[in-house]
Structure formats: C-alpha cells, structure tokens
C-alpha positions in Angstrom: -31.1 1.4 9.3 -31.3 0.0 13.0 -33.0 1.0 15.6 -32.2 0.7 19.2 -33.9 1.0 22.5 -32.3 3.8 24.6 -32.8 1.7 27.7 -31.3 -1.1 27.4 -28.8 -0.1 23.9 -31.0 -3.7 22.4 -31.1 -4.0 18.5 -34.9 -4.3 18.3 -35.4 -4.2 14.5 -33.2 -3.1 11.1 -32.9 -3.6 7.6 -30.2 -3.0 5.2 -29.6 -2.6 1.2 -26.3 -3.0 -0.2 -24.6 0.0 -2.0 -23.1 -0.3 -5.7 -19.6 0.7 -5.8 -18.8 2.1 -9.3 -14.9 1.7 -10.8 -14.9 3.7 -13.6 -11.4 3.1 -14.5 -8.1 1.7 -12.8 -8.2 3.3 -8.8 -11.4 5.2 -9.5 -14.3 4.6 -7.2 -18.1 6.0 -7.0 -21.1 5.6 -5.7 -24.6 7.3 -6.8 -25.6 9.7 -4.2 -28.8 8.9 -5.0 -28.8 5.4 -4.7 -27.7 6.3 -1.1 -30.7 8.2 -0.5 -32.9 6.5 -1.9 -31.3 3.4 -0.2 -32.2 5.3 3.2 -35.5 5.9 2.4 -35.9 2.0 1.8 -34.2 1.0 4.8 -36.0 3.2 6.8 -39.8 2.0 5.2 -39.1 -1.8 5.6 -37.6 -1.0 9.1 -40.8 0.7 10.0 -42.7 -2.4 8.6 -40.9 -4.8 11.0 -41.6 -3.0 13.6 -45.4 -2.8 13.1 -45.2 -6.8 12.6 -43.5 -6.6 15.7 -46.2 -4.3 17.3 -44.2 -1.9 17.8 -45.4 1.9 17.8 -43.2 3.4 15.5 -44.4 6.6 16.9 -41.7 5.9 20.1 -38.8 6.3 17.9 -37.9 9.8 19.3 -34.8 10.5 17.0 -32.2 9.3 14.4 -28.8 9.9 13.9 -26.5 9.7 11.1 -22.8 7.8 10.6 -21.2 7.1 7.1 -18.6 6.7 6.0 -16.2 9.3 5.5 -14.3 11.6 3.2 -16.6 10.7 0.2 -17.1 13.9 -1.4 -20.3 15.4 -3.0 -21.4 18.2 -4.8 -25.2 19.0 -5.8 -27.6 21.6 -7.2 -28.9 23.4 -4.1 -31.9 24.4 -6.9 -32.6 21.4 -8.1 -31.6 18.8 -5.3 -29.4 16.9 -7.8 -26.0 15.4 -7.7 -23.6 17.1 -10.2 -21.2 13.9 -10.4 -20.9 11.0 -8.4 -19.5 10.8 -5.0 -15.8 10.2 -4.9 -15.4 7.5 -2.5 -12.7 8.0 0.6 -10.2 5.3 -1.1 -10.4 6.6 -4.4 -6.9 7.1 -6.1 -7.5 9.5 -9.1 -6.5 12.6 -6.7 -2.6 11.4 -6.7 -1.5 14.0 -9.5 -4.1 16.9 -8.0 -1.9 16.2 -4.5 1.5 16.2 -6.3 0.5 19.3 -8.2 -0.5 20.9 -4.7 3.2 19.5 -2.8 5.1 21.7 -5.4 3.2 25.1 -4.2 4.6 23.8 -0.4 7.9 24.9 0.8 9.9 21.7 1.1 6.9 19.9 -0.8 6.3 18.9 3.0 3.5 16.4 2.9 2.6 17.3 7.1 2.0 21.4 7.0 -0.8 21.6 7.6 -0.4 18.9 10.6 -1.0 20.7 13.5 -4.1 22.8 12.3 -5.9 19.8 10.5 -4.4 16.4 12.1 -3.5 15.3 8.5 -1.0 14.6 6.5 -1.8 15.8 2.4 -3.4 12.7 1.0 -5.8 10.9 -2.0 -8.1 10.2 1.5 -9.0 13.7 2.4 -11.9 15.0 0.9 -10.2 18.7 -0.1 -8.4 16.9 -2.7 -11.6 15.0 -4.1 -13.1 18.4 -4.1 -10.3 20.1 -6.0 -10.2 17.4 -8.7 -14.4 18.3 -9.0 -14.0 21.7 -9.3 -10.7 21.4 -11.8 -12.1 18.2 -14.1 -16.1 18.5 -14.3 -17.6 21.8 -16.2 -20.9 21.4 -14.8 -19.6 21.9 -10.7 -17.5 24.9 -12.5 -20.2 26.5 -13.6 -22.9 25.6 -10.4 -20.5 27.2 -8.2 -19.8 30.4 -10.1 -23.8 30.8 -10.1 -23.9 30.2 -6.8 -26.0 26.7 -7.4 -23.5 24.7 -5.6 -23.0 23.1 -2.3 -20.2 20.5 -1.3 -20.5 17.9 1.6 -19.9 14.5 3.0 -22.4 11.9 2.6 -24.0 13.0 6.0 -24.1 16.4 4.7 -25.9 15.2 1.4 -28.3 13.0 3.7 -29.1 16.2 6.4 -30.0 18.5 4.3 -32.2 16.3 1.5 -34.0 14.2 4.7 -34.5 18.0 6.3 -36.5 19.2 3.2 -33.7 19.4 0.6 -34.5 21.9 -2.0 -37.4 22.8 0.2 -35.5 24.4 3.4 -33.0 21.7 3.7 -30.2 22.0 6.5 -26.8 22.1 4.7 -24.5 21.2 8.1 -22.1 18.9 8.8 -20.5 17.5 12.3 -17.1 18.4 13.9 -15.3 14.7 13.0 -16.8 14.7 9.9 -15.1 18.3 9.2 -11.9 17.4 11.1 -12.0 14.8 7.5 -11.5 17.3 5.2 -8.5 19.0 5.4 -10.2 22.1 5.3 -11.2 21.8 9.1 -9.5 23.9 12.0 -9.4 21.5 14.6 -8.5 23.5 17.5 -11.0 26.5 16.3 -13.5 24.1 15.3 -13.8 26.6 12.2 -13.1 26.0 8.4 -9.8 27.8 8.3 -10.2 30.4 5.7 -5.9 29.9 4.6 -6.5 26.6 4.0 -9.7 27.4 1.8 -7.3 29.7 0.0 -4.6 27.1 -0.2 -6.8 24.4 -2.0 -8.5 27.8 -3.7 -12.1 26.2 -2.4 -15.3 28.6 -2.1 -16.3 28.8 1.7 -19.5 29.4 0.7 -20.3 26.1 -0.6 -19.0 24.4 2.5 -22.0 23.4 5.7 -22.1 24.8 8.6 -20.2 22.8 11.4 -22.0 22.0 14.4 -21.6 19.4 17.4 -21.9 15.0 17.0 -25.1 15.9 19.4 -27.5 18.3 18.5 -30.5 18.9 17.3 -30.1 19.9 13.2 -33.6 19.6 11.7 -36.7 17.8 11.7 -37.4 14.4 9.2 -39.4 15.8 6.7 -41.7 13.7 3.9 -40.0 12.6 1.1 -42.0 14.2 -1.9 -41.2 11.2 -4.5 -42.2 8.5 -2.1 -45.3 8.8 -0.3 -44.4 7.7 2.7 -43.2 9.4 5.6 -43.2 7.0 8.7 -40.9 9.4 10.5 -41.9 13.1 9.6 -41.1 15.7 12.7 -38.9 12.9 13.8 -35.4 15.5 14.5 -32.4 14.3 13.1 -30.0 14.5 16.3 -27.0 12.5 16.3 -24.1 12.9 13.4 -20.7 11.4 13.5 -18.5 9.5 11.0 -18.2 6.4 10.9 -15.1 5.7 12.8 -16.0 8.1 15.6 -19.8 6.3 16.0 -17.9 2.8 16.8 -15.6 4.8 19.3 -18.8 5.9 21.1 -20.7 2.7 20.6 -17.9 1.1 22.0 -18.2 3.4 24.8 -14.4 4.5 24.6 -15.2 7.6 26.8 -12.3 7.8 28.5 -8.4 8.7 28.2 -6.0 5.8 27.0 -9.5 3.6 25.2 -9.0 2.1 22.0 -11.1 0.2 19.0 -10.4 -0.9 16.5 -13.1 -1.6 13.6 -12.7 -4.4 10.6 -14.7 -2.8 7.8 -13.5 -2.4 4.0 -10.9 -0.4 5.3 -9.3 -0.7 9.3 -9.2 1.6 11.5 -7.9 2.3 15.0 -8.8 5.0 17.5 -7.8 6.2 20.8 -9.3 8.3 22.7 -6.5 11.2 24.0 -9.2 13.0 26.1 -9.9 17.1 25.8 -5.9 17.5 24.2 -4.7 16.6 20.2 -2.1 14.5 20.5 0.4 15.0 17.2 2.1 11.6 16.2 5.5 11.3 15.2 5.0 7.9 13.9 2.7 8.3 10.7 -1.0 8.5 12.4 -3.3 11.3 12.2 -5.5 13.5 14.6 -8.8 13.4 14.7 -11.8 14.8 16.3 -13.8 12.2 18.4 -16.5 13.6 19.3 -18.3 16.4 20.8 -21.7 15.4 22.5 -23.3 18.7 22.6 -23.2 22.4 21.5 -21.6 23.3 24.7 -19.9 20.3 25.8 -15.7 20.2 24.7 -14.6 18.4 22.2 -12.5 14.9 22.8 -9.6 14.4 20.2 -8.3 10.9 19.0 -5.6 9.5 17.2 -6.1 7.2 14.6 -4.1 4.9 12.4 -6.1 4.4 9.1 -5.4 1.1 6.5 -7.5 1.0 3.2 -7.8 -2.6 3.0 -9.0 -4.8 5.1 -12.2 -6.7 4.8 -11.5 -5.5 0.9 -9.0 -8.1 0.4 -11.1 -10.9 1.1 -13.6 -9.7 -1.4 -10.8 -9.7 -3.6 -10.0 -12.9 -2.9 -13.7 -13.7 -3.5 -14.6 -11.6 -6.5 -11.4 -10.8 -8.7 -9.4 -14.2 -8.1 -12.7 -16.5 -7.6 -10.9 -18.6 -5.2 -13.9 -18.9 -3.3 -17.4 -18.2 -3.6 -18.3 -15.9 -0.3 -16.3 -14.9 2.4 -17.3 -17.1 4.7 -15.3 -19.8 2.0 -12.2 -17.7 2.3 -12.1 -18.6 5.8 -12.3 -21.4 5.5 -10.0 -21.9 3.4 -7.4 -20.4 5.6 -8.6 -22.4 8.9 -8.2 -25.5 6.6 -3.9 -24.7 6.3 -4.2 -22.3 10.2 -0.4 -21.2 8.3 0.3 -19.2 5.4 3.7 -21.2 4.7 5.8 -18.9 4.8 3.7 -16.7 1.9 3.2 -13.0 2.5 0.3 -10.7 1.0 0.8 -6.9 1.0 -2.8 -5.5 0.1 -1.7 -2.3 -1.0 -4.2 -1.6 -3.9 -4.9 1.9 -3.2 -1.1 2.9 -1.5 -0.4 1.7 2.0 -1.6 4.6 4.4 -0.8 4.6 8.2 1.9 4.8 9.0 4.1 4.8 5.8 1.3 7.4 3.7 2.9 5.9 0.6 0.6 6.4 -2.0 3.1 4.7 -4.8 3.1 1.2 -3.0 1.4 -1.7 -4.5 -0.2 -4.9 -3.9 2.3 -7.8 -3.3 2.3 -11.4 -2.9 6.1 -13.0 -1.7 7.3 -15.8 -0.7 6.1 -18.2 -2.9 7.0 -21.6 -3.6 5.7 -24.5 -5.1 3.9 -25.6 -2.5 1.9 -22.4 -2.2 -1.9 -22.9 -2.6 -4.9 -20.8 -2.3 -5.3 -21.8 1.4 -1.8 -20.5 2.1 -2.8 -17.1 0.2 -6.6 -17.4 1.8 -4.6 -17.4 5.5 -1.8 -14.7 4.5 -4.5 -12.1 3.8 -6.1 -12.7 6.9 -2.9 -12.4 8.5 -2.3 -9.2 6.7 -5.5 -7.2 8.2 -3.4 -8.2 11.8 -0.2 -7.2 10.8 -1.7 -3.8 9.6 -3.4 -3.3 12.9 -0.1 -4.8 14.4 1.9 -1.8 12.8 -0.8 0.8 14.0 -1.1 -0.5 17.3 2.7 -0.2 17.8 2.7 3.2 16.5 0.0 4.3 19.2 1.9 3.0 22.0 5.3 5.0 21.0 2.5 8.0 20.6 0.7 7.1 23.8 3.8 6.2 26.0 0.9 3.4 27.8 0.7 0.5 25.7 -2.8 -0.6 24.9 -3.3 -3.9 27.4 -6.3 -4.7 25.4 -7.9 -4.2 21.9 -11.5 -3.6 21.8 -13.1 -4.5 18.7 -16.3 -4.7 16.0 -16.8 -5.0 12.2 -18.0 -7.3 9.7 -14.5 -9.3 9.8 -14.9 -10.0 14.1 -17.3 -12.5 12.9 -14.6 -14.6 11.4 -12.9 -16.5 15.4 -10.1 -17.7 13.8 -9.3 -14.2 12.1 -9.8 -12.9 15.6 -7.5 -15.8 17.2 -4.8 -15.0 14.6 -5.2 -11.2 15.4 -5.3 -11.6 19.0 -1.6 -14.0 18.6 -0.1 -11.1 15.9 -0.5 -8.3 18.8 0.3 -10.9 21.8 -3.0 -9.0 24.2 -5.8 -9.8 24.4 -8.9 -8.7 21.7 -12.3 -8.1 23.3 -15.4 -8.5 20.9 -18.8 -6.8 22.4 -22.0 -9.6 21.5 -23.1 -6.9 19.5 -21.4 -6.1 16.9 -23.0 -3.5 15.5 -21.5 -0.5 17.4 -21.1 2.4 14.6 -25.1 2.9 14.3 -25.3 2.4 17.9 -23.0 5.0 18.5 -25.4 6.9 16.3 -28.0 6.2 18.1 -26.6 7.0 21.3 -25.6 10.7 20.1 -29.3 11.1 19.0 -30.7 10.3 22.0 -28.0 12.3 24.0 -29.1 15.2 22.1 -30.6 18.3 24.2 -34.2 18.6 23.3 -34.4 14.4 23.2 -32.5 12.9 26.0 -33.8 9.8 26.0 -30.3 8.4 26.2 -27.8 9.0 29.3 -24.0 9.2 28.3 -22.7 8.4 32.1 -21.0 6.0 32.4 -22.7 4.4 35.6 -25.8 4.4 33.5 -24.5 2.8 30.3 -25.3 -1.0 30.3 -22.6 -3.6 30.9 -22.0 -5.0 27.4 -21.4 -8.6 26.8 -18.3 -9.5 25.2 -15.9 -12.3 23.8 -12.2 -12.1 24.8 -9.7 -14.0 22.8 -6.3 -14.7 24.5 -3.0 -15.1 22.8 -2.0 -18.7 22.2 1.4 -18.8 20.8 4.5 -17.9 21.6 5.6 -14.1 21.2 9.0 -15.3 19.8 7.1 -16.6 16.8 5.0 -14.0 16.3 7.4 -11.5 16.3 9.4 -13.6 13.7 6.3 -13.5 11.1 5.8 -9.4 11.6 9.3 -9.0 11.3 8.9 -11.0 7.7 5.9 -9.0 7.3 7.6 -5.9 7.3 10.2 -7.2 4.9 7.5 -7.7 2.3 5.9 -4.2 3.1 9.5 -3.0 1.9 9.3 -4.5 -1.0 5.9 -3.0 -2.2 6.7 0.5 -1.8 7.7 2.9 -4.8 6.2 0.6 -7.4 4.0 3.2 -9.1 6.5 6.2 -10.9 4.3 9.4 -12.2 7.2 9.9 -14.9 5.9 7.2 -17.3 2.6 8.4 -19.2 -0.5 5.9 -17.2 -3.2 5.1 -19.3 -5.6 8.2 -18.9 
C-alpha cells in the first residue's frame, strides 16, 4: 500500500507484507485470497500509522486505486463472502490438458481464433482456462454456481467488491485491461462476448460488470472483523492491472511509448494509441487503459515472459547458490561473463513469442570450467535476451524501432543487470528514480477519476521524472553473437514435455 501526493507524484509513506505462494504439486501455483485481503487491510492500517507519526492527516487521502496482478482467477460465495478454492495464479500450468481438450473443438485446432476479438492467443495464462478447470475439477464451485452463490473475478474484482461492503452491498466490477485478460473480453465492444462465454461454456452471470481504469466504483467501507476503518467513504477510483498501472506511471501516454517492467514475470508494452494493433510475430493485444467512462480506450501490444525475476529466486531458493538476491548478483558481477553457458528459464513453457507451453528449463553449454558465477550471470543474461526477443518482435509489429527502453521493477535495482540489458538490445534503458511506477499508476487513475480530480493527466502538468540512463558499452557485433547463441539454446528447450506419456497426477 503506497500513497502518493497528487501534486508532486512523491512517495510520502507505504508499507508492504509479502504474499505466500502455494505449489501444490509440480506447475501448480496458489495463493489464499484471503491472505490477500487481509494483507490489504494490514498494509493499509500500518500505512495510516506512518502517516500519523509523520503528522500527516490521513483524512487528505482523497482516493485509492487498485493494480494486481493479473489473470489470477477467483471464485467466492457471494452469501457468505468466502473463497470456494484458492486463486489460480497467472503462471500456473495445471490448465495445459483443459486448453488441449478446448484446441480439438477449434477447426484447425488454431491456437489464435479468437485473436482479433480477444488480443490472445489460447493459453495456461488466461484466466478463462483457470476458470474452466474450477468449474470442471472442484464440486463445491459446481454446485455455488448452479444455486446462483457464485461469482468469478480477478484479484481486483475479489478486492472491489469485499473493500465496497462484500457480502454487505459489495460492488462485483472489474476494469477494461483487467477484462481484456480473460479471454472472455470483447476488446473492440468492450463487452463480454456472449460466443466466447458459450465456447468455454462459462455462466455470464457470474462474471463483473466492466467499467473504465478511472471511475468512481464504490466507497471504502469498514471492515467488520477488524475494527478499524482509517479509510471508510474513502471511493475506490482507479483500477488497472498491473502491467497497464506501470504503462501509466511511466507516463507512456502517447503513440510509439514503451516499458518494460522486471517483476516475477517480464513484460513489455507499447502504447499503439486509440487502434489494436494485431502481431504477426507471437505478442498479444491488450487494452491499456481507459481513463474515464467517456474517454476512448488506448490499446497496446505486449510481449509477456513468465520468468524473470523468478529465476533468480530460483537460483536463491531451489539451488541455494546464494542466500538473497542481492548475492546472485554478485555473483554474476564477480565473472561480468557467463563463459559461454546458456540458461533457458522455461519452467512454466516459454510464452512470447514462441507460446510453447511444452518447453522446458535448460542449461547448455557447459564445461568444466562452468561455475555458479557463470550460471549466476547467464540468468541475468537470460531476463535481456527475453526482452531482446520481445523487443525485436515490436519493432517488426511497430515498423519504428523503439530508440529507447523505459523501465521499472524490482530487478532495475540490480546496475549491472541493467548495464548487461542495455548491451543485449544495443539502445539505451532509461530507469525513472522512482521505481515504483505500477501503484503510482494506480494512484494517478484514482485521482484522475471524475468526482476526485485531484490528479491532472496532461501532459504539460505531469512532473518531470528523474531518471538513470544506461548506454550500451560493447560492441553490437558481440552482442549479436551471444543472442544468436541464445536462440540456439531456446531451440533446444522446446517440445520437451509430450502429453502422450501418463504425468504423475
């Protein structure tokens, strides 16, 4: 939970809790919705503390706005207010035979029809897929939504309607990029689309209602198990996932602007204006924003990787090569080569642009002079060659190649990572001071919101950010040496996993 002044865009205090992630068995993931809410609820408490300590009126905050991250499904008890299963987390792999099963019903088992309606291709990432596996593998989502006790969302849907009063008047919505996330989303309507519905056989009436990134969609209400309720008639007025919320925070507003953000996963977006651009080179279309009830809607394109910053906490946690991942690093500044090793982090599939969902993880080129340095570096490198390949597919997309990356995440941090990433794409990489641009990008969507404005969107009124600009430092002859290798290796770990042979479970 941060919170921001709308004058100056100035973190002034936050505080955060970190989520359990639940891996029930192999390519399974979870989290307790719950334990997100509740998580809210205690990030929002101690925030409001600070803040008093600082002597600051909590009684200014004039909004909030929501980002998460996306895809991770949930269904609850609209009767009760509980979960009926865990959320499904957006990498989550247990949907590959419920997508196989659904490629034989489509002529040509053509993974792209429904392309041009949704922006997708048929995936284990979307959420209709999650949702198909609920309502086919648990009993007690069955049976809630043949009573009518059921509603699905995304974790900003679960969050809206149980901070807006839950069981008690709660407002079940949802925002257009979150929807465009679904696969169930009409992203030229900006409807659910009721053949697609059909097509994944999903109840419309269990889905939100979709409204704008910028809107008023309720007011904060108290929380009846916890006393407090620092923010109650504070409206909830900002919603976007959390992809889009770094586009805005980076203040990619207009035509041709690009982030990219280093989180678990990596993810690129361009803005293409007021017009979906299609991709013929594996991305997907996305909805970026739309800041207002009656303002358009701005489309991206986006090229997607599911591991990223996960790697190095693979390094960390399942290898024990290092005890945090500041030590990883290290590590690979200790070598600044990876020796000619490659690392392929394709635990869950590799998704842009190959959506290959029976690729695996792969480490080649190995000799005996490979050490945990060399591997440390070549994951690093990995994260940049990822981006590398997306970057490259946007500007055969685009036709204007990008002349500079913007970026933000937990991994921008690291200045040899961004050093390494600026020399893989030979432009430049430009890293705001303030890293934290997905709940800014919240923030700012609250603020924007009619019935608040407190926060101006022009762009003669947005303050200057501060940033860091790394420059390429070696020569592009070398670096396109190493990709070309890279690719090589990214050959090599496709079509590992077969569904013929029986898995275990």
């Amino acid at each position: 939970f941060q919170v921001f002044n709308a004058e100056t865009a100035e973190l002034l205090s936050h505080h955060q809790v970190e989520i359990k992630q639940e891996f029930p068995r192999e390519g399974w993931v979870e989290q307790d919705p719950k334990e997100i809410l509740n998580s809210v609820y205690e990030c929002v408490e101690r925030t409001c503390e600070k803040m008093n300590q600082l002597n600051i009126d909590i009684s200014n905050i004039r909004a909030i706005g929501v980002t998460n991250q996306r895809e991770t499904t949930v269904v609850w008890d609209k009767t009760t207010g509980e979960p009926l299963y865990n959320a499904i987390v957006w990498l989550d792999l247990r949907t590959q035979s419920t997508v196989e099963r659904l490629l034989k019903r489509i002529p040509g088992k053509n993974k792209t029809f429904s392309k041009f309606k949704t922006g997708l291709p048929l995936s284990t990432y979307f959420s209709a897929v999650k949702l198909r596996w609920l309502l086919d593998n648990v009993e007690e989502i069955r049976k809630a939504v043949e009573d009518r006790r059921a509603l699905f969302g995304t974790i900003d849907s679960w969050l809206i309607w149980s901070l807006t009063g839950g069981t008690n008047g709660g407002i079940h919505c949802t925002d257009v990029t979150n929807a465009s996330r679904t696969m169930l989303f009409n992203i030229h309507s900006l409807e659910w689309d009721p053949e697609l519905c059909k097509f994944f056989d999903i109840p419309m009436e269990i889905l939100p209602s979709v409204r704008s990134s910028s809107e008023i969609y309720g007011l904060m209400k108290i929380c009846p198990s916890r006393e407090s309720g620092a923010l109650t008639g504070v409206p909830i007025s900002g919603c976007l996932g959390d992809q889009h919320a770094a586009l805005v925070g980076q203040m990619c507003f207009q035509d041709g602007q690009a982030k990219n953000t280093y989180g678990t996963g990596c993810f690129l977006l361009c803005n293409t204006g007021q017009k979906s651009v299609f991709s013929e080179h594996g991305l997907i279309t996305t909805i970026a924003y739309k800041m207002g009830k009656d303002k358009p809607a701005f489309y991206a394109l986006e090229g997607s990787v599911a591991i990223a910053g996960a790697v190095v906490r693979w390094l960390r946690d399942n290898l024990g090569i290092a005890k945090t991942s500041q030590e990883v690093e290290k590590l690979a500044a200790d070598v600044g080569t990876s020796y000619g090793c490659y690392f392929v982090p394709a635990f869950s599939g590799l998704y842009a642009p190959y959506w290959e969902p029976s690729a695996r993880g792969i480490i080649c080129g190995l000799t005996q002079f490979t050490n945990k340095n060399h591997i440390a570096f070549a994951a690093l490198e990995a994260v940049c060659f990822q981006t590398r390949e997306i970057l490259d597919a946007m500007n055969k997309d685009c036709g204007i190649p990008l002349s500079q990356l913007q970026v933000d995440g937990g991994m921008t941090n690291n200045k040899i990572f961004m050093q390494l990433q600026s020399d893989i794409l030979c432009i430049p990489v430009v890293k705001p001071s303030m890293p934290e641009t997905t709940a800014l990008g919240a923030a700012m969507a609250a603020g924007a919101a009619e019935g608040v404005g407190v926060w101006s969107l022009n762009p003669g009124d947005l303050t200057a950010v501060t940033c860091e600009r790394f420059e390429p430092q070696i020569n592009p002859e070398e670096s396109e040496y190493r990709y070309a290798r890279w690719k090589k290796a990214v050959m090599k770990s496709m079509g590992w996993e077969t569904t013929d042979v029986p898995s275990n479970g």
